[in-house]
C-alpha positions as CSV (number, residue, x, y, z in Angstrom):
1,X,28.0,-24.0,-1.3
2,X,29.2,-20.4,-2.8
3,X,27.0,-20.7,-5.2
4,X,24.0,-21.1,-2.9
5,X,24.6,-18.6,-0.1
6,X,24.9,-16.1,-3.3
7,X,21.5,-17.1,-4.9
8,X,19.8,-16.9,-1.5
9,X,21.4,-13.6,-0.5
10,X,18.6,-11.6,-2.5
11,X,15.7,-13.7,-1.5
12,X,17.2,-12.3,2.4
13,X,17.7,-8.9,0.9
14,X,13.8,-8.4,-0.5
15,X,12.9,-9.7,2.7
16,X,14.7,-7.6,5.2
17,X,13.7,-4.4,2.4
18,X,9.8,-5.6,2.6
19,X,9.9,-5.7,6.5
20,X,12.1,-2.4,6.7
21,X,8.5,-0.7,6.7
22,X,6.6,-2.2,9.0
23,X,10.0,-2.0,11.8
24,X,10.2,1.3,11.3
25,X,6.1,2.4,11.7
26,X,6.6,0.3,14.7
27,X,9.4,2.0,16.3
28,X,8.2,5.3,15.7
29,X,4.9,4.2,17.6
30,X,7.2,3.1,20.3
31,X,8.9,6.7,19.9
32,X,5.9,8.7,20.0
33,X,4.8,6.6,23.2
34,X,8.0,7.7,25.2
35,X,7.1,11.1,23.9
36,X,3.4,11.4,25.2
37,X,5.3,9.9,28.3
38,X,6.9,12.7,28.6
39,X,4.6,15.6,28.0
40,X,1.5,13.3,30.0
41,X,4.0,13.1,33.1
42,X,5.0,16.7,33.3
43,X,1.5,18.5,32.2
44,X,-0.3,16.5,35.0
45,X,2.2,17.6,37.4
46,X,2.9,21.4,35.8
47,X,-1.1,21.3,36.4
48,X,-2.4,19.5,38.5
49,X,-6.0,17.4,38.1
50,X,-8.1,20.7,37.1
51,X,-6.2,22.4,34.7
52,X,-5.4,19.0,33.1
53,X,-8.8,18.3,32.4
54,X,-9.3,21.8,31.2
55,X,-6.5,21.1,28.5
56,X,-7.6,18.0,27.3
57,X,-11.4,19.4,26.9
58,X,-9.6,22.1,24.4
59,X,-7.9,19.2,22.6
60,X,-10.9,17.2,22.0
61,X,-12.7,19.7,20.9
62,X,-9.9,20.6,18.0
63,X,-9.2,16.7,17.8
64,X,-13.4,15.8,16.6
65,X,-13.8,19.4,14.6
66,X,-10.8,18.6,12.3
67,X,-11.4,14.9,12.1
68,X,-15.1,15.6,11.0
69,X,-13.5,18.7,8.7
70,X,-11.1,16.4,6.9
71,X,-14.0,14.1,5.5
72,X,-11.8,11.3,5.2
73,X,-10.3,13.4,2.1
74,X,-7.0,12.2,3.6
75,X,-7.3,8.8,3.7
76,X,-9.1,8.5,0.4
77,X,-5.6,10.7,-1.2
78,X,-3.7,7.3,0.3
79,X,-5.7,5.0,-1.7
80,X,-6.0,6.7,-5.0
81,X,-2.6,7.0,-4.7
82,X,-1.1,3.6,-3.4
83,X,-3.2,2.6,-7.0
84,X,-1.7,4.9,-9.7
85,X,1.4,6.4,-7.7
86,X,2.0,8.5,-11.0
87,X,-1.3,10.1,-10.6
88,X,-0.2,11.7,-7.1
89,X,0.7,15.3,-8.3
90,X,-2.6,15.5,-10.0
91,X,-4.5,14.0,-6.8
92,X,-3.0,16.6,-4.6
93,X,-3.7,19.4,-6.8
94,X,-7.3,18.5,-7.3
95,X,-7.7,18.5,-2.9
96,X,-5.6,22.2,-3.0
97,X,-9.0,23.8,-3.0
98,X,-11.1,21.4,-0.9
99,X,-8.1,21.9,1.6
100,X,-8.5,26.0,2.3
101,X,-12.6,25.5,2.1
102,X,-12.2,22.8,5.2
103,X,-9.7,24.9,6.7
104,X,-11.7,27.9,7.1
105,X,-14.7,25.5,8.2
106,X,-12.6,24.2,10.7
107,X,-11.3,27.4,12.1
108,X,-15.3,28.9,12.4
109,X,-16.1,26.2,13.7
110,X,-13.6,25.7,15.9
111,X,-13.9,29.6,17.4
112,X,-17.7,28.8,18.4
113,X,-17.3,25.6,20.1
114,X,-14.7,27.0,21.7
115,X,-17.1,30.1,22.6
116,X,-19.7,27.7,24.4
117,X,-17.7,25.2,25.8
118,X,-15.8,28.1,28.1
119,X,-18.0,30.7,28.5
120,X,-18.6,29.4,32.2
121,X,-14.9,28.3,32.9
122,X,-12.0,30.7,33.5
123,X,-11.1,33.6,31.5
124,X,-7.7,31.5,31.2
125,X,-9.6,28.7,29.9
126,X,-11.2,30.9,27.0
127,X,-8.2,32.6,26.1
128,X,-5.9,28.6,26.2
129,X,-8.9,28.1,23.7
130,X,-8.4,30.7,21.4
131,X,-4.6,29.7,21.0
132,X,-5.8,26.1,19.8
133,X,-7.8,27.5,16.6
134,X,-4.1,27.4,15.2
135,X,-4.2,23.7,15.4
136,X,-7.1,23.0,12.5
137,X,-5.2,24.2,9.4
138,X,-2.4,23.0,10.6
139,X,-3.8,19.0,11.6
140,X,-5.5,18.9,8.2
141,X,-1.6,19.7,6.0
142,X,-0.1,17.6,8.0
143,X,-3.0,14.7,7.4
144,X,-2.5,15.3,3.9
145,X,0.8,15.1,3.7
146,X,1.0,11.9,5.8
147,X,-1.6,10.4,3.4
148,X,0.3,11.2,0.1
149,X,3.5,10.2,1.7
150,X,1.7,6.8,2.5
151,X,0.3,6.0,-1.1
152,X,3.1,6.2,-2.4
153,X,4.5,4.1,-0.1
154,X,7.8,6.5,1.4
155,X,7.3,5.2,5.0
156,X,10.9,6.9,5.8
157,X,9.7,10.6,5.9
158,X,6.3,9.0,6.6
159,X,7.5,7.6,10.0
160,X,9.6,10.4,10.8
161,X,7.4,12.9,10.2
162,X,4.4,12.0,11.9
163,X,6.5,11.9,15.3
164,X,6.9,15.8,14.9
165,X,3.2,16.6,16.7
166,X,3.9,14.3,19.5
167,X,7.8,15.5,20.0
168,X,7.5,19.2,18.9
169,X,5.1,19.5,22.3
170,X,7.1,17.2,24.4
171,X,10.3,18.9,23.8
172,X,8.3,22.4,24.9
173,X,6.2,20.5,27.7
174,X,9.8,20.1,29.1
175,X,11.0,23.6,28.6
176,X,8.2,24.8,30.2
177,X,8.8,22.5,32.8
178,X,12.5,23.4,34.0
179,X,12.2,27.3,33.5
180,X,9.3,26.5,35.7
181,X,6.5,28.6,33.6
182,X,4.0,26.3,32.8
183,X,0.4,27.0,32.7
184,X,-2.4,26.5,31.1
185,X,-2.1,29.4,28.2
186,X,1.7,28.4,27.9
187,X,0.3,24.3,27.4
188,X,-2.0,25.3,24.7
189,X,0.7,27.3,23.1
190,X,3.0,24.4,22.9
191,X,0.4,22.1,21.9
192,X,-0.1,24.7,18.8
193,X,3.0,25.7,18.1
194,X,3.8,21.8,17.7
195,X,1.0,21.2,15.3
196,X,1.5,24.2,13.0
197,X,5.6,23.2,12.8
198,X,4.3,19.6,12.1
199,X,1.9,20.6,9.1
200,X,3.9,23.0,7.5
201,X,6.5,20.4,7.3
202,X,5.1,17.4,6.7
203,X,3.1,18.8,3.5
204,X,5.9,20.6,1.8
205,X,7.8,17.2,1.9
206,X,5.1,15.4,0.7
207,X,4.5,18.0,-2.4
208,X,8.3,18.4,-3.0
209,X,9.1,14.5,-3.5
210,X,5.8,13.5,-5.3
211,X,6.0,11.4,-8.6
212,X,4.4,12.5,-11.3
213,X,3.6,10.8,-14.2
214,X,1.4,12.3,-17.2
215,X,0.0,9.2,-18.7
216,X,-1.3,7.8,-15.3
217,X,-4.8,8.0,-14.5
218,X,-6.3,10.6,-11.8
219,X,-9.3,9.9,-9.9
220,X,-11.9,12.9,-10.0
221,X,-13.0,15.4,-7.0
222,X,-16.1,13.5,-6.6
223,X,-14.7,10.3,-6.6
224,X,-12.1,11.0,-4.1
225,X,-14.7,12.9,-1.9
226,X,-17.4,9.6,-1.9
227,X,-14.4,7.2,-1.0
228,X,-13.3,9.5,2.4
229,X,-16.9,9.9,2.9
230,X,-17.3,6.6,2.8
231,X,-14.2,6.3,5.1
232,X,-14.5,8.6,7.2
233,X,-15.7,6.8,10.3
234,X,-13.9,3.8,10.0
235,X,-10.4,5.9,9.9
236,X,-12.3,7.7,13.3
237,X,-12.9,5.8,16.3
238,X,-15.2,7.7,18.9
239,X,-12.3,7.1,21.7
240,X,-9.1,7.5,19.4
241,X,-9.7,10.5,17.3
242,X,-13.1,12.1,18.4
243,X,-12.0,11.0,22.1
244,X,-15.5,11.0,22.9
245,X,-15.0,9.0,26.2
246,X,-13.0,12.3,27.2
247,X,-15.8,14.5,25.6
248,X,-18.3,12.9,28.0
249,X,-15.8,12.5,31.4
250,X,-15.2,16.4,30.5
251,X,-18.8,17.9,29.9
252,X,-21.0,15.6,31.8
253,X,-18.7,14.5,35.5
254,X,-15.6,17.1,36.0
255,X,-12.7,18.6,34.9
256,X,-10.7,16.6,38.1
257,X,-12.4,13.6,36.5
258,X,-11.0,14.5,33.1
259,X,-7.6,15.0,34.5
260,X,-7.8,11.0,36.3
261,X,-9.2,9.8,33.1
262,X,-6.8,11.4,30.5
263,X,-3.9,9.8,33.2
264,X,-5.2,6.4,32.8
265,X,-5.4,7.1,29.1
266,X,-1.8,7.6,29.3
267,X,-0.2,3.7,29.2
268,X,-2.7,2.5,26.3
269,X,-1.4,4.4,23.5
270,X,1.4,1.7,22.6
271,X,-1.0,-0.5,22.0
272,X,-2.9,1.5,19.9
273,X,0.0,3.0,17.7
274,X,0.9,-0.5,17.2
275,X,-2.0,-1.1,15.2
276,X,-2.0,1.8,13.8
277,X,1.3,1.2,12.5
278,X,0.6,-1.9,11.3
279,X,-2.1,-0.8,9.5
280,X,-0.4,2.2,7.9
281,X,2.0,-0.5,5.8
282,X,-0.9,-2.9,5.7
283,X,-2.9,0.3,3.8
284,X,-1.0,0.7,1.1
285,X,0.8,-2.9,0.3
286,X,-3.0,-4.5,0.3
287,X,-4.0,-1.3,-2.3
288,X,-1.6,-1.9,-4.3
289,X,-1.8,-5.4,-5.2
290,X,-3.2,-6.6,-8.5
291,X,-4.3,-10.1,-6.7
292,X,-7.5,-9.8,-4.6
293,X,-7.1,-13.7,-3.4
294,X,-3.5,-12.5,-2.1
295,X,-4.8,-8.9,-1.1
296,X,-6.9,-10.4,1.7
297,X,-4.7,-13.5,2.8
298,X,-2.7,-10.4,3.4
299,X,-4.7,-8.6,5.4
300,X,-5.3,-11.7,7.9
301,X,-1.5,-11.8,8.3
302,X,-1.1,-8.0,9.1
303,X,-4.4,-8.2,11.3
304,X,-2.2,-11.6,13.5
305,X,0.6,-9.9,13.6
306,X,-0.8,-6.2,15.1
307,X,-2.4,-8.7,18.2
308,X,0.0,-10.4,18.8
309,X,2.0,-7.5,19.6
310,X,-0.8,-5.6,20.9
311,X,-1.6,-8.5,23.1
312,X,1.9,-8.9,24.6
313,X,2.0,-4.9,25.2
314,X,-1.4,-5.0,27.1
315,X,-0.2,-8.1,29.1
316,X,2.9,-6.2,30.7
317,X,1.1,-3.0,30.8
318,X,-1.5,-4.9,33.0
319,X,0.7,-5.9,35.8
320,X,2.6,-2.8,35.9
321,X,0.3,-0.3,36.0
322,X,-0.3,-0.2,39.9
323,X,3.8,0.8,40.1
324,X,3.4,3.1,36.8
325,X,0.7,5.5,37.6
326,X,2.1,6.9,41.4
327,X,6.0,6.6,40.4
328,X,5.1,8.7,36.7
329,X,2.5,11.0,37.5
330,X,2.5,11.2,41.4
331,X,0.0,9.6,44.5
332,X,-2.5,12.6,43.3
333,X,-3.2,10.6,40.1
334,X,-3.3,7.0,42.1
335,X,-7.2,7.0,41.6
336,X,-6.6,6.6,37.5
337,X,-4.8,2.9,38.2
338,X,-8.4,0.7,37.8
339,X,-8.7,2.9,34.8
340,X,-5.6,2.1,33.4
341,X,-6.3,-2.0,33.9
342,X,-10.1,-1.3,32.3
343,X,-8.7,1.3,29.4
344,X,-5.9,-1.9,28.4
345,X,-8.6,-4.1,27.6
346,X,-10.3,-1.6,25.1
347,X,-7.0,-0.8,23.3
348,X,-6.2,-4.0,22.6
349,X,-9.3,-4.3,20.7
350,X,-8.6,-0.8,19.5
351,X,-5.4,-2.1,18.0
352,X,-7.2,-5.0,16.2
353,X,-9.9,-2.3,14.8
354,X,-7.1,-0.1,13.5
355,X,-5.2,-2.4,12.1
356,X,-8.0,-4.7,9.9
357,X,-10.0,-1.1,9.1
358,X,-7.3,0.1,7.2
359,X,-6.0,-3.0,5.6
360,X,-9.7,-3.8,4.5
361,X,-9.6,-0.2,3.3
362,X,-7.0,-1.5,1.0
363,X,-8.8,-4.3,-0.8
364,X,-11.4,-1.7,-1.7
365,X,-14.0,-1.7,1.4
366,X,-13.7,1.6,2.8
367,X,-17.2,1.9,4.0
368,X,-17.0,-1.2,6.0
369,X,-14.8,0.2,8.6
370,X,-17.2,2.6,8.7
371,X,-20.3,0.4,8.9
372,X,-17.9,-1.2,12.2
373,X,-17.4,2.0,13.9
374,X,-21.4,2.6,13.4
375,X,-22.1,-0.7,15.3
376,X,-19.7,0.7,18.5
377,X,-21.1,4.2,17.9
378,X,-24.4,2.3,18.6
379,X,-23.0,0.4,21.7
380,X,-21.5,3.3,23.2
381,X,-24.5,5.7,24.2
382,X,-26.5,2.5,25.1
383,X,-23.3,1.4,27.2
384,X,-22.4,4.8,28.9
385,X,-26.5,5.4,29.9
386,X,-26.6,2.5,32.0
387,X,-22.7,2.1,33.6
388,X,-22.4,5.9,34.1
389,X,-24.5,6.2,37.1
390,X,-23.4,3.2,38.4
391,X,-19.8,3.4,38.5
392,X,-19.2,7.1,37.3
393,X,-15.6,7.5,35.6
394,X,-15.1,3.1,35.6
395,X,-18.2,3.3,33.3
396,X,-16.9,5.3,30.8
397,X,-13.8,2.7,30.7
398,X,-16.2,-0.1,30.5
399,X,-18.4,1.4,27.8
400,X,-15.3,1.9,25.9
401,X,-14.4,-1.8,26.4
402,X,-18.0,-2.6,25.3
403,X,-17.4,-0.4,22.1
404,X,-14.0,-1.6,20.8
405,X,-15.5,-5.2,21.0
406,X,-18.8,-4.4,19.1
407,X,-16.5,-3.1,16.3
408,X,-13.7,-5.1,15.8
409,X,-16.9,-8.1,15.5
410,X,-18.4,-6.5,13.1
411,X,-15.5,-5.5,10.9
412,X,-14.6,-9.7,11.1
413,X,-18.0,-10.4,10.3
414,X,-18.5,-7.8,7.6
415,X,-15.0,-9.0,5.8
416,X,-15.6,-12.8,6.1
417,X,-18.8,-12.2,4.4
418,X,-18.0,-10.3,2.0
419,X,-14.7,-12.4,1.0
420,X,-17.2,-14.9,-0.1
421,X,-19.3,-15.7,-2.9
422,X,-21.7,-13.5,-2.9
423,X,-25.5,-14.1,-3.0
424,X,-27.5,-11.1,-5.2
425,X,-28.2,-8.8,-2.5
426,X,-24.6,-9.3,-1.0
427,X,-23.5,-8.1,-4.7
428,X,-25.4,-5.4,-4.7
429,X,-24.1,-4.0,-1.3
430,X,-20.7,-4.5,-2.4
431,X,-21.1,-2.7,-4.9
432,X,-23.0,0.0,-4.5
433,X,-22.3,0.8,-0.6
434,X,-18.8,-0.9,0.6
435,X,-16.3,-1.3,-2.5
436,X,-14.3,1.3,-4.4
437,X,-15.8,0.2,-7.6
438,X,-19.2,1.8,-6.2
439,X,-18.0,4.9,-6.3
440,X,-18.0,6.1,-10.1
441,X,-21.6,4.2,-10.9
């Protein structure tokens, strides 16, 4: 009996090690929830409706300029990575250039949405503006540092470091908050300041503890540039990183509209970082695996697992949120509780999206997230022109519904047919538009 509690010890061991990961991405999507708790609950009330609206126009605008500015560059590093880990000094010294290039794009940019997005709002407005062009350099180091980190698979410092964003501006949200001095110029400073401590860390760690090996084979520029190209989008939905449901509640109803919608916003973001944590292990352990039959039979078993949870989440979330909404952010922000019901629904689609896009994105298909994200780019406009007028805010939460769906379909459909034999003009798009391989031909 010795002898066979010893022999199954490591079998236990590897296991608990292989799961280590995924507990830990998962718990610091838990983490960063409580923290944009936090900093949600105490900016809507340091604010009020108007000025919260005003705040999170500023951070969309940074949040689809950077996104756009990083051309998936970030993602691809992960990838080329995860597949020679030797390789990643060389990887990261090639991007060194592409990085200032994007972060002086960014930062021009940047200064002249900023220019016409306020020239008709408050000179505070303008000025909370001008503190956010900070943010750009700043949100492209730290995606690059995150990306490294995850290729080569160091999900310790990974997890931990991409909570400093989220808790950096929570912890001075609440300083703000009990020296009784916040405002809108002092929110935007916080937000920045978070983001700039975030990149400057994040990247030095990632550059200090690379591997570097000088027989392992390096991607070229161009190479790494057409995977995040092709990338790009699929790493990008129009609701989670360009927030263009806010982008539209912001320029085309009202800033007090903003400020309801950003509040109902508030409660779906566990669902969503669990699939995005899901798919941050998935990413990397699909990539690097030599066995494409096991590569996707792993990605089904990530993709289960990220709805299950997501699915439980959204179910509490659901039947709480008429108690949540008043108790956290006050009876001003009681309006935003349909929201919150309508907004659960889209993230737990959102959390299947994230989760299968990037584990896809691992068995070399990077452009089929993107062609996914395409079909709920498509559904959206068509969605929001016809519920808009006829339910106002509610029909930006439906249209984002509407949009998660028409994605997370397509990326099943697109991966189910491609997992099969192929017929000759399947081959061709495989190759030529949706694989990895594509890119050097």
């Amino acid at each position: 009996m010795k002898l066979t509690t010893l022999s199954l010890r490591p079998t236990w061991l590897a296991r608990f090690r292989s799961n280590a990961p995924m507990a830990g991405s998962l718990l610091s999507g838990v983490v960063m929830q409580a923290a944009l708790m936090v900093s949600g609950v105490l900016v809507a009330r340091m604010l009020g409706v108007e000025d919260r609206g005003y705040l999170a126009l500023l951070m969309v605008t940074q949040a689809i300029i950077s996104q756009l500015g990083g051309l998936g560059l970030p993602i691809s590093a992960s990838y080329f990575v995860a597949r020679e880990p030797g390789g990643a000094r060389a990887i990261a010294h090639s991007l060194a250039g592409a990085y200032l290039v994007q972060a002086l794009c960014v930062v021009g940019v940047h200064l002249v949405a900023v220019s016409l997005l306020t020239r008709d709002d408050p000179e505070t407005v303008w000025s909370a503006g001008l503190i956010t062009l900070a943010i750009g350099p700043a949100w492209l180091a730290h995606q690059y540092g995150l990306g490294l980190l995850q290729g080569q698979q160091r999900f310790r410092p990974f997890n931990l470091l991409r909570l400093i964003p989220v808790g950096a501006y929570a912890a001075g949200i609440l300083l703000l908050f009990v020296v009784g001095a916040g405002n809108l110029i002092l929110a935007a400073v916080a937000y920045s300041v978070a983001w700039v401590a975030a990149g400057s860390v994040t990247i030095t760690i990632a550059l200090v503890g690379m591997r570097h090996d000088e027989t392992a084979l390096s991607p070229s520029r161009r190479e790494v540039l057409r995977f995040g190209l092709r990338g790009l989008l699929g790493s990008a939905a129009p609701s989670e990183t360009f927030r263009l449901d806010q982008a539209v509640v912001g320029l085309f109803l009202s800033p007090a509209a903003l400020g309801l919608y950003v509040v109902g916003l508030a409660f779906t973001n566990l669902p969503r970082f669990i699939g995005q944590s899901v798919g941050m292990v998935a990413y990397p352990r699909v990539s690097s695996s030599a066995d494409s039959v096991k590569a996707r039979h792993a990605v089904w078993r990530f993709v289960a697992l990220a709805g299950v949870l997501a699915l439980l989440v959204v179910g509490v979330l659901e039947i709480l949120a008429g108690w949540l909404i008043p108790f956290f952010f006050g009876e001003e922000f009681t309006p935003a509780v349909p929201l919150v019901r309508i907004l659960l629904i889209a993230a737990a689609f959102g959390s299947l999206r994230w989760a299968l896009a990037d584990a896809v994105r691992g068995v070399g298909l990077p452009a089929l997230g993107s062609v996914a994200e395409l079909a709920s780019w498509l559904t959206l406009p068509l969605a929001l022109v016809v519920l808009v007028p006829l339910l106002g805010v509610q029909g930006v939460a439906f249209a984002m519904v509407l949009s998660a769906i028409a994605s997370v379909a397509m990326l099943v459909v697109g991966f189910v047919a491609v997992s099969r034999e192929p017929t000759v003009g399947l081959r061709w798009i495989r190759a030529r538009v949706l694989t990895a391989e594509g890119r050097a031909r």
